[in-house]
VOMI-938530 format. One record per residue (C-alpha): residue in three letters; chain; x, y, z. Coordinates in nm, 4 decimals. Example, Ala and Ser with C-alpha at 12.3 -4.5 7.8 and 13.67 -1.06 7.14 Angstrom:
REM residues 2
[site 'ALA'; 'A'; [1.2300; -0.4500; 0.7800]]
[site 'SER'; 'A'; [1.3670; -0.1060; 0.7140]]
//
This chain:
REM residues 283
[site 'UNK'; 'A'; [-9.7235; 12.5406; 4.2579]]
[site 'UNK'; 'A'; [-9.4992; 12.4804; 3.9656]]
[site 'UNK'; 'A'; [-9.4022; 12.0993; 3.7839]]
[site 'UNK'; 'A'; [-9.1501; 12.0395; 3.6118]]
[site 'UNK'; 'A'; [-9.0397; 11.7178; 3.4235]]
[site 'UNK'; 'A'; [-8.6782; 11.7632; 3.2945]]
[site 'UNK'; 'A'; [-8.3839; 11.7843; 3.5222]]
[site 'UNK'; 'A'; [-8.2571; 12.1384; 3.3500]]
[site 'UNK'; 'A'; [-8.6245; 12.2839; 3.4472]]
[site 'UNK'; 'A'; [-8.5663; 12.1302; 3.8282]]
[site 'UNK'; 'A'; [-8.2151; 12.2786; 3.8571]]
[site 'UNK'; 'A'; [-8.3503; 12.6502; 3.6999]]
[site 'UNK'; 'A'; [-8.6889; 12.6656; 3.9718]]
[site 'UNK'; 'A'; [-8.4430; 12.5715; 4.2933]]
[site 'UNK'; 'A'; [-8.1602; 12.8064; 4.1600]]
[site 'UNK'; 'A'; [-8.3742; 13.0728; 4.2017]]
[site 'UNK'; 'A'; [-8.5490; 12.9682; 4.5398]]
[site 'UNK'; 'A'; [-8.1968; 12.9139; 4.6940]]
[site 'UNK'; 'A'; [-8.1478; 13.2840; 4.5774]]
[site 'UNK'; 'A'; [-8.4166; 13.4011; 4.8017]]
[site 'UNK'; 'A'; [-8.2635; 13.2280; 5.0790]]
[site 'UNK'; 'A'; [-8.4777; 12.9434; 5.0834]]
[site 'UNK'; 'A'; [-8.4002; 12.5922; 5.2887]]
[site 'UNK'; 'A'; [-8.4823; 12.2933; 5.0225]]
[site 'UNK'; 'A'; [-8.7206; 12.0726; 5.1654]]
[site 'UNK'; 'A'; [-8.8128; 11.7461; 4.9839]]
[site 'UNK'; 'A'; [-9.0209; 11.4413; 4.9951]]
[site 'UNK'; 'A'; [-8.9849; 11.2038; 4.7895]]
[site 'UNK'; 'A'; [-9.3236; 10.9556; 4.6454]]
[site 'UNK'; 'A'; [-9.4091; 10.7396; 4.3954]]
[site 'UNK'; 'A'; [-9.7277; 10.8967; 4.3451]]
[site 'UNK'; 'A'; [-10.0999; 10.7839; 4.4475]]
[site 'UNK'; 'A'; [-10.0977; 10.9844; 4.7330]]
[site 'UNK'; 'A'; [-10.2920; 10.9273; 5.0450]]
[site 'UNK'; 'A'; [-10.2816; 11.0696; 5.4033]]
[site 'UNK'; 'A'; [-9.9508; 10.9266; 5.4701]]
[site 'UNK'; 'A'; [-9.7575; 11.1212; 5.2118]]
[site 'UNK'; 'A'; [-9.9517; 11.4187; 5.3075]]
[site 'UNK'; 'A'; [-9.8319; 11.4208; 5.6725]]
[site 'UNK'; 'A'; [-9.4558; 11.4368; 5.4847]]
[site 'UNK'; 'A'; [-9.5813; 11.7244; 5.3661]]
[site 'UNK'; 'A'; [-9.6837; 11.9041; 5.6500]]
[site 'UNK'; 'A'; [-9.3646; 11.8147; 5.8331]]
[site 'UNK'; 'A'; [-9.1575; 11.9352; 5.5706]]
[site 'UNK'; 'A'; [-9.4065; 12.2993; 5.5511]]
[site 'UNK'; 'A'; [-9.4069; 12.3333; 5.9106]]
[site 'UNK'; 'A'; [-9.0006; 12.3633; 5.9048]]
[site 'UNK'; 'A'; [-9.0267; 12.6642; 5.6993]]
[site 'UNK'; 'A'; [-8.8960; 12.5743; 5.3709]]
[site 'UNK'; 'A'; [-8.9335; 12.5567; 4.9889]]
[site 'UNK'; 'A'; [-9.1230; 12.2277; 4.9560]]
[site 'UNK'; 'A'; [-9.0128; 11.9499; 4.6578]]
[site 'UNK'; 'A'; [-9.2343; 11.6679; 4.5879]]
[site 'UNK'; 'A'; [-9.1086; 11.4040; 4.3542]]
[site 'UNK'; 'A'; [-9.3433; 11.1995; 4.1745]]
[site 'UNK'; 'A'; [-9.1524; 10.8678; 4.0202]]
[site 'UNK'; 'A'; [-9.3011; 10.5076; 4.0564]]
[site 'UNK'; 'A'; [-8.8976; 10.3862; 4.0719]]
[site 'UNK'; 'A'; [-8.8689; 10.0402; 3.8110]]
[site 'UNK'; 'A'; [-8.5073; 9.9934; 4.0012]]
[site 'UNK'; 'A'; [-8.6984; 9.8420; 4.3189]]
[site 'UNK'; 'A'; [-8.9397; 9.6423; 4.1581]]
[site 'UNK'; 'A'; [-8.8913; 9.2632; 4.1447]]
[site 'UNK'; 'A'; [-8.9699; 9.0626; 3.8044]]
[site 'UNK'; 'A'; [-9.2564; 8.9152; 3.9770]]
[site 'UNK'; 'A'; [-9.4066; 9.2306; 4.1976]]
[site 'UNK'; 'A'; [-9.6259; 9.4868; 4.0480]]
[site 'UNK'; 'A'; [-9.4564; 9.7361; 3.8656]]
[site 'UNK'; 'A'; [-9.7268; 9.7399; 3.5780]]
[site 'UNK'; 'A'; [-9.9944; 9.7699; 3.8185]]
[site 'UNK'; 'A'; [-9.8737; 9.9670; 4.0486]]
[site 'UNK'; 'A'; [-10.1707; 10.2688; 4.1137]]
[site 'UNK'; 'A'; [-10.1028; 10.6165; 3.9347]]
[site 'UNK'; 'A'; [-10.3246; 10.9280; 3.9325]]
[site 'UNK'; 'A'; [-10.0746; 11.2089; 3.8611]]
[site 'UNK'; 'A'; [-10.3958; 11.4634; 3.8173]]
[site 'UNK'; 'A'; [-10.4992; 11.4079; 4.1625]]
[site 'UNK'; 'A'; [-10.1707; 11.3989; 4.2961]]
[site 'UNK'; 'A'; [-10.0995; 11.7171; 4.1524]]
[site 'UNK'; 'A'; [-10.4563; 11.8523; 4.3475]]
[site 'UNK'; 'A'; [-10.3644; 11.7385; 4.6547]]
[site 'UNK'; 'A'; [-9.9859; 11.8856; 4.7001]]
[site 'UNK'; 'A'; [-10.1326; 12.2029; 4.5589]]
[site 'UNK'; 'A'; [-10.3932; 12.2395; 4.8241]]
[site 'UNK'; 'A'; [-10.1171; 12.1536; 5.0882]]
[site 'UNK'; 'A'; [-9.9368; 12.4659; 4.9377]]
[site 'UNK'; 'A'; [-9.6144; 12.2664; 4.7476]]
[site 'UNK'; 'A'; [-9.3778; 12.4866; 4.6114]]
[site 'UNK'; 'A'; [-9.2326; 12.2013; 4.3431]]
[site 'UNK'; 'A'; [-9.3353; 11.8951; 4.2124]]
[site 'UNK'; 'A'; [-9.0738; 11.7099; 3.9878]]
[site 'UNK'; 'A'; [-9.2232; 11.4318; 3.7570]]
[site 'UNK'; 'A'; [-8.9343; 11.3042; 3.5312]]
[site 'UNK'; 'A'; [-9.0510; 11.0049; 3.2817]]
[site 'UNK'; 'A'; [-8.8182; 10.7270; 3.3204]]
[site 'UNK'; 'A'; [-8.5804; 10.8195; 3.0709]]
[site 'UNK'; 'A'; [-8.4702; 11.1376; 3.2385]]
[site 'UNK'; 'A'; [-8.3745; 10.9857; 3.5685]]
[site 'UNK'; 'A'; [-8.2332; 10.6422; 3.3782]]
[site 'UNK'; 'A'; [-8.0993; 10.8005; 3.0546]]
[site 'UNK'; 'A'; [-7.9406; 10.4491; 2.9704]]
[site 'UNK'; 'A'; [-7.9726; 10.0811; 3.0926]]
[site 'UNK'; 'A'; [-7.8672; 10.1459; 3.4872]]
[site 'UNK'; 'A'; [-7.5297; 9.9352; 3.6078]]
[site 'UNK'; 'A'; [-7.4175; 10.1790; 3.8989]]
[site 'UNK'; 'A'; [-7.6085; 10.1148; 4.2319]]
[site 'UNK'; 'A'; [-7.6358; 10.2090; 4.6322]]
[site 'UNK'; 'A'; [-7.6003; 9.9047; 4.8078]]
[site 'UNK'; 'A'; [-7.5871; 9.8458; 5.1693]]
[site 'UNK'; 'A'; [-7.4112; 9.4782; 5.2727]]
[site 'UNK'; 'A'; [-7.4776; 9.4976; 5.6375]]
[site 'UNK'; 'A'; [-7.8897; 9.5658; 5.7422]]
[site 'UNK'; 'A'; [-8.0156; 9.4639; 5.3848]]
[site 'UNK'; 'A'; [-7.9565; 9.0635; 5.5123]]
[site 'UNK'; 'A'; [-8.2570; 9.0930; 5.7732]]
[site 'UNK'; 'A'; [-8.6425; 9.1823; 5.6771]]
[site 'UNK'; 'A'; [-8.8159; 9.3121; 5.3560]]
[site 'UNK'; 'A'; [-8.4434; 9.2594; 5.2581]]
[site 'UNK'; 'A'; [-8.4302; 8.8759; 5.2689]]
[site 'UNK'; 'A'; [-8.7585; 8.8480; 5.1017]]
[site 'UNK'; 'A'; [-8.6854; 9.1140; 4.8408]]
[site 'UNK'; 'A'; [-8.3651; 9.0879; 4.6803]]
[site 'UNK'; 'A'; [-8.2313; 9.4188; 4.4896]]
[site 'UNK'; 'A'; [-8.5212; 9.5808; 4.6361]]
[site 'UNK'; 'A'; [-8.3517; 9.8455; 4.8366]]
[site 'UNK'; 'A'; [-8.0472; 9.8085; 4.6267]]
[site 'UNK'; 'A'; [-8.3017; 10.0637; 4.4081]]
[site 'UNK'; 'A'; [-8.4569; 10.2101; 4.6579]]
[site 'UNK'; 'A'; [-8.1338; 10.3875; 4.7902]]
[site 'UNK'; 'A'; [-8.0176; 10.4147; 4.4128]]
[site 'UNK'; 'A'; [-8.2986; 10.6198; 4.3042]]
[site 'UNK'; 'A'; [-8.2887; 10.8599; 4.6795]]
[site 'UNK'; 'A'; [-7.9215; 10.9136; 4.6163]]
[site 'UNK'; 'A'; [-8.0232; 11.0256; 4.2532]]
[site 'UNK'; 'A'; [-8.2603; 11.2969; 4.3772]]
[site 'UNK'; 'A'; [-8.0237; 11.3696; 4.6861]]
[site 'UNK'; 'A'; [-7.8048; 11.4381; 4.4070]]
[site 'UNK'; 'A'; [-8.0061; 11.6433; 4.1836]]
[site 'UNK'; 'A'; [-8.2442; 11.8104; 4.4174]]
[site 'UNK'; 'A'; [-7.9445; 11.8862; 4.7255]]
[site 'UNK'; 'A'; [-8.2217; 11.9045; 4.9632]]
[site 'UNK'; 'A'; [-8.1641; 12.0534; 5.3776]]
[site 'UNK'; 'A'; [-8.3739; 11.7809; 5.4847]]
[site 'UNK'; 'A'; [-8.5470; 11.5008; 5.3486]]
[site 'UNK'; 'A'; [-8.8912; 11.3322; 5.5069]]
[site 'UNK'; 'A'; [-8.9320; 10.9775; 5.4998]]
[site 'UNK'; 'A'; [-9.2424; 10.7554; 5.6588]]
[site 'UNK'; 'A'; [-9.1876; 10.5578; 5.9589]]
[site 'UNK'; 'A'; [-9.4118; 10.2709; 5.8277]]
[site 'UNK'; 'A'; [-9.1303; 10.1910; 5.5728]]
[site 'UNK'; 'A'; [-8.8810; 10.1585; 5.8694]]
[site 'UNK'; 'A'; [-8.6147; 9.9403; 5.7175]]
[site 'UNK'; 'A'; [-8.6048; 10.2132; 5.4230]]
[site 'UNK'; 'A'; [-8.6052; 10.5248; 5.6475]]
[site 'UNK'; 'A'; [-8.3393; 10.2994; 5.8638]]
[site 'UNK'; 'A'; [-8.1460; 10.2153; 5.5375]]
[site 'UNK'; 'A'; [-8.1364; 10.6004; 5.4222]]
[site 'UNK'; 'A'; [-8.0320; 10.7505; 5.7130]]
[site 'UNK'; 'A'; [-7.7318; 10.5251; 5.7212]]
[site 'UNK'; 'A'; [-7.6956; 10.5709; 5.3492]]
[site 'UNK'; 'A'; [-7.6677; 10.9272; 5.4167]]
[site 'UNK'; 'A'; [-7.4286; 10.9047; 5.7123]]
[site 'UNK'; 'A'; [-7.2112; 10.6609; 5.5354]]
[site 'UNK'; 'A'; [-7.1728; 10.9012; 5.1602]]
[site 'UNK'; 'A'; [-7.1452; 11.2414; 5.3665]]
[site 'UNK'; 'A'; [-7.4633; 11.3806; 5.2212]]
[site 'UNK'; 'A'; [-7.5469; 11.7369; 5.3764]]
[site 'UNK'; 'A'; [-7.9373; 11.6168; 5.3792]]
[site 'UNK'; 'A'; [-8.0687; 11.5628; 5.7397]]
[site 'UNK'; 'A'; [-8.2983; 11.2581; 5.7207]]
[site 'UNK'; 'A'; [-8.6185; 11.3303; 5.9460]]
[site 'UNK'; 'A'; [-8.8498; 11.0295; 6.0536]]
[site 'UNK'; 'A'; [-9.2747; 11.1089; 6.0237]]
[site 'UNK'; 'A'; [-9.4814; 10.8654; 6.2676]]
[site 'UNK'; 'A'; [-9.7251; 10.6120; 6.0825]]
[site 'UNK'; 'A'; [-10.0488; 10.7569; 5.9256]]
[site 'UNK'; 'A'; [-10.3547; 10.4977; 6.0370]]
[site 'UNK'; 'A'; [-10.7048; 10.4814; 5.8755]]
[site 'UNK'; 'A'; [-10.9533; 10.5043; 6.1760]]
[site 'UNK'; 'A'; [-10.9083; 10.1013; 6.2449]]
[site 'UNK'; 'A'; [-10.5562; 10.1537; 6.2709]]
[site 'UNK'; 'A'; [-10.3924; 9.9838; 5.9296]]
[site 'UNK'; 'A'; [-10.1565; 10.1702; 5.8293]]
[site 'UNK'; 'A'; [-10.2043; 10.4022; 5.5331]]
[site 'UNK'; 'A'; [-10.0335; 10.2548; 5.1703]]
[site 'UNK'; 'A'; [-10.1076; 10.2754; 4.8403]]
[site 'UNK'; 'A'; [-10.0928; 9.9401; 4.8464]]
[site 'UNK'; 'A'; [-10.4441; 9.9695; 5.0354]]
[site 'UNK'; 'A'; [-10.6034; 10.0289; 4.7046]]
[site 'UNK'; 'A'; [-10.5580; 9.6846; 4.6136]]
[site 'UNK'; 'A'; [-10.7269; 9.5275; 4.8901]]
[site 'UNK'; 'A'; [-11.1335; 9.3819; 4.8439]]
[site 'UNK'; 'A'; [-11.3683; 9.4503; 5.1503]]
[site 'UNK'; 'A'; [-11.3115; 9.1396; 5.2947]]
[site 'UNK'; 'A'; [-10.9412; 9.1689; 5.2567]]
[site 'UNK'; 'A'; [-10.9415; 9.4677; 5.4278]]
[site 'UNK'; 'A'; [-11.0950; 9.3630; 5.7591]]
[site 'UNK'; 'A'; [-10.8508; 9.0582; 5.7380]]
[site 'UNK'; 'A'; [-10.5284; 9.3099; 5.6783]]
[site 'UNK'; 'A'; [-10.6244; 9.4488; 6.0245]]
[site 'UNK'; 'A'; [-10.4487; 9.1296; 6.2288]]
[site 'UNK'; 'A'; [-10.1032; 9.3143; 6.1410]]
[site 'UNK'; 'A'; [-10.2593; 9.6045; 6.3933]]
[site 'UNK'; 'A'; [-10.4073; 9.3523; 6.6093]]
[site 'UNK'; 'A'; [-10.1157; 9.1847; 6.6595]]
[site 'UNK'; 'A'; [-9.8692; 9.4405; 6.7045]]
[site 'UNK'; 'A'; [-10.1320; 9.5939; 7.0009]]
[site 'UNK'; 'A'; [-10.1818; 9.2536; 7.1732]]
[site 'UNK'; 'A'; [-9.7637; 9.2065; 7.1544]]
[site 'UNK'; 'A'; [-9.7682; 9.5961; 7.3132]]
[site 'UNK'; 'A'; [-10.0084; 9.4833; 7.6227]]
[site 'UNK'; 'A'; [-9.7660; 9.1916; 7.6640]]
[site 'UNK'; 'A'; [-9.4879; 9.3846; 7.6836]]
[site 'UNK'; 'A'; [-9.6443; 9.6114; 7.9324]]
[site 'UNK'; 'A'; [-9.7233; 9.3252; 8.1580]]
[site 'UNK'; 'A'; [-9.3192; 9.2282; 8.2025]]
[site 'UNK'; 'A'; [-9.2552; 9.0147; 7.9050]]
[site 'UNK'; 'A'; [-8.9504; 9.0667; 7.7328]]
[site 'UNK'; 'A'; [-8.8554; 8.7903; 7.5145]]
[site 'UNK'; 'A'; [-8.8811; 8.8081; 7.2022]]
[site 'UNK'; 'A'; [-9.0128; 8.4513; 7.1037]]
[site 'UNK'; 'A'; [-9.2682; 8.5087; 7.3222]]
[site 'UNK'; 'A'; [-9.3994; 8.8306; 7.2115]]
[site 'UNK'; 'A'; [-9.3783; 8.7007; 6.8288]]
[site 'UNK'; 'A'; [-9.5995; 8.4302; 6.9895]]
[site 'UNK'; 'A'; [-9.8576; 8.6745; 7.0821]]
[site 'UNK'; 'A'; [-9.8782; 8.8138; 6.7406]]
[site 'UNK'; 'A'; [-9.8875; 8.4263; 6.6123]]
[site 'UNK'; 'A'; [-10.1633; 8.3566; 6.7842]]
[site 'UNK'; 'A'; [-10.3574; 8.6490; 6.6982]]
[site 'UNK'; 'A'; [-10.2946; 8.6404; 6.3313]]
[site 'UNK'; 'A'; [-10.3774; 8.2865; 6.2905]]
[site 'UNK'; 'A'; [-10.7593; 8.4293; 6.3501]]
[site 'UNK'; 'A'; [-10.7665; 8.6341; 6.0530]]
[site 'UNK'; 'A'; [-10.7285; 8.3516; 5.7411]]
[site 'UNK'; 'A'; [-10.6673; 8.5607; 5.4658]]
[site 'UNK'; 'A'; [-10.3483; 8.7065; 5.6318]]
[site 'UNK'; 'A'; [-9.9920; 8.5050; 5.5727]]
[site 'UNK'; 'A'; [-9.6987; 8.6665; 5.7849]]
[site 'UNK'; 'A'; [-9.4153; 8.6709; 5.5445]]
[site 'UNK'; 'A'; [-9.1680; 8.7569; 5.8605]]
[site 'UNK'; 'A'; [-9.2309; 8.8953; 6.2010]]
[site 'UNK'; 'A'; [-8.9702; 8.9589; 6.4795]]
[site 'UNK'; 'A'; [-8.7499; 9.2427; 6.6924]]
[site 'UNK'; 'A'; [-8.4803; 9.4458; 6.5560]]
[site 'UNK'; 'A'; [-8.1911; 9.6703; 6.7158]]
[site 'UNK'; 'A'; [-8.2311; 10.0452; 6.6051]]
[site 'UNK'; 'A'; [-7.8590; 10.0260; 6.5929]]
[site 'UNK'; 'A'; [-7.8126; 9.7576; 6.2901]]
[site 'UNK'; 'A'; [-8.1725; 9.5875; 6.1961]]
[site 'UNK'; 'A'; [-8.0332; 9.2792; 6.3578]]
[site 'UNK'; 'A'; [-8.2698; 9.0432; 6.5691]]
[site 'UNK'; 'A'; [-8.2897; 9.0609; 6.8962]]
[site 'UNK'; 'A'; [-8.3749; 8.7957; 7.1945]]
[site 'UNK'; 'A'; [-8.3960; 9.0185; 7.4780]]
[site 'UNK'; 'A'; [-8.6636; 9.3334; 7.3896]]
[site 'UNK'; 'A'; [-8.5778; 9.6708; 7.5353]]
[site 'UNK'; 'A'; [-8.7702; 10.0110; 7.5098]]
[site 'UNK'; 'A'; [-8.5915; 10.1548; 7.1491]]
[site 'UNK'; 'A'; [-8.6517; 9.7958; 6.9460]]
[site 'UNK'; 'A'; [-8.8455; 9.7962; 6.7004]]
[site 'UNK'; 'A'; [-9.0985; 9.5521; 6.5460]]
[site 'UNK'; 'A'; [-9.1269; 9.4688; 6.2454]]
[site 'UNK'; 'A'; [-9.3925; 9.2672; 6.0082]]
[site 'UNK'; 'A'; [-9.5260; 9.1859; 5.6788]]
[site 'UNK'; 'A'; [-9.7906; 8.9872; 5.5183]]
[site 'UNK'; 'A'; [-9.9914; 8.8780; 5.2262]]
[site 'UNK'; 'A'; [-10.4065; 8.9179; 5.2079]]
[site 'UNK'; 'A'; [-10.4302; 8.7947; 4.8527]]
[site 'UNK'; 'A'; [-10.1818; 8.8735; 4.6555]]
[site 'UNK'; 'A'; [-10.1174; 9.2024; 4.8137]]
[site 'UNK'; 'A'; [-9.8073; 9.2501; 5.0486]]
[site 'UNK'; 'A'; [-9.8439; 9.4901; 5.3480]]
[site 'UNK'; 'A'; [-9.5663; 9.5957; 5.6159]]
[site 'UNK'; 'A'; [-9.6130; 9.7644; 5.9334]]
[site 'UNK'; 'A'; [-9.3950; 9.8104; 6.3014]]
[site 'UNK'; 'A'; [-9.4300; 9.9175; 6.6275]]
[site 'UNK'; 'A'; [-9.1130; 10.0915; 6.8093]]
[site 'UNK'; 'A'; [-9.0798; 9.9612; 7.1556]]
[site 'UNK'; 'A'; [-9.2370; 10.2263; 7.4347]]
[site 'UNK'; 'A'; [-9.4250; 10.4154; 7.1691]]
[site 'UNK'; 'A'; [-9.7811; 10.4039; 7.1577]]
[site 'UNK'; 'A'; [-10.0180; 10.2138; 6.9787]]
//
């Protein structure tokens, strides 16, 4: 496995693998890897190409209040666990290299950006898709993997992508769960003992809204009731925003059909957590 830091040494190690008739596969992180990212990586090594892995906690999508600063990093151990999964290139540019002066050009999306982590988290994905069409640029992958546990960003890409004619194919990974069923984030890190048995209601919920829906309910109020109800068990836990959403534009939906998707985050503490549940998938 080879890492590289500067966008010259990036361009010069994919030259040549595209000269041995390699497909560029990438997957892009912030670092602090868990289980999550490492399913990305399987996905993208079971399609039979010349792995990237980005490492680059992105200051674009960070809010002047959220946790850029503390945000976790452990590049050593990041490095250890792509190399056991048998990376080809991990690309760790400092700050400077990606942002070589103060940023004013952005991706911005008008439309699906009004509903969700959107409304809560202004400019967030404004960065977000600022930074992936960056290393879409620089890295020209075949296909790209993105976690489904971020859906409004995977949702948000894939139009982004669509929209700017990029060759990339976008490919969705399911959620990575611990054991209990939270779903994996670095974010986890952050959470005491206490908190973490309290972050399970966002699991909890989303199952007892599933068993609802399975018994012939199909309105939406009363399926975010469900998960009301069951959250308001677990103290700790404040639901930021819960509700349905149409695959097709992120907008809410009254009527639930097999395809929605739920969506849902919280606060235990002061840490924020997200999670979903596509319609007719399993729990």
């Amino acid at each position: 496995m080879k890492t590289v830091k500067t966008i010259k040494e990036l361009h010069s190690a994919l030259n040549l693998a595209r000269r041995k008739g390699s497909k560029i596969h990438f997957v892009p992180t912030m670092g602090y890897l868990h289980e999550g990212h490492l399913e990305l990586v399987r996905a993208a090594k079971k399609d039979k190409g010349f792995v990237v892995v980005s490492i680059f906690v992105n200051p674009l999508q960070f809010g002047p209040k959220e946790d850029l600063a503390q945000y976790p990093r452990n590049l050593k151990r990041d490095k250890k666990l792509l190399e056991q999964e048998g990376v080809n290139l991990v690309f760790c540019p400092p700050v400077k290299e990606i942002y070589p002066e103060p940023n004013s050009t952005y991706i911005t999306e008008e439309e699906s950006t009004q509903y969700w982590c959107g409304k809560f988290r202004p400019g967030h994905f404004k960065g977000v898709l600022t930074v992936v069409a960056k290393f879409f640029q620089l890295v020209q992958p075949d296909a790209a993997y993105f976690g489904q546990k971020d859906f409004q960003q995977f949702f948000l890409i894939s139009k982004m992508a669509q929209n700017l004619f990029f060759k990339t194919k976008i490919k969705r990974v399911p959620t990575v769960r611990e054991e209990d069923g939270l779903a994996m984030s670095s974010r986890n890190s952050y959470l005491s003992s206490t908190q973490r048995k309290q972050a399970l209601g966002l699991i909890e919920g989303l199952r007892a809204m599933q068993f609802t829906y399975l018994s012939g309910i199909k309105d939406a109020s009363e399926l975010k009731r469900v998960m009301q109800k069951v959250v308001k068990s677990t103290k700790q836990l404040k639901i930021q925003y819960m509700g349905v959403a149409s695959q097709k534009d992120l907008s809410p939906v009254k009527k639930v059909k097999e395809g929605d998707v739920v969506l849902v985050a919280g606060f235990v503490g002061k840490t924020r957590l997200i999670d979903n549940w596509i319609i007719g998938d399993k729990l």
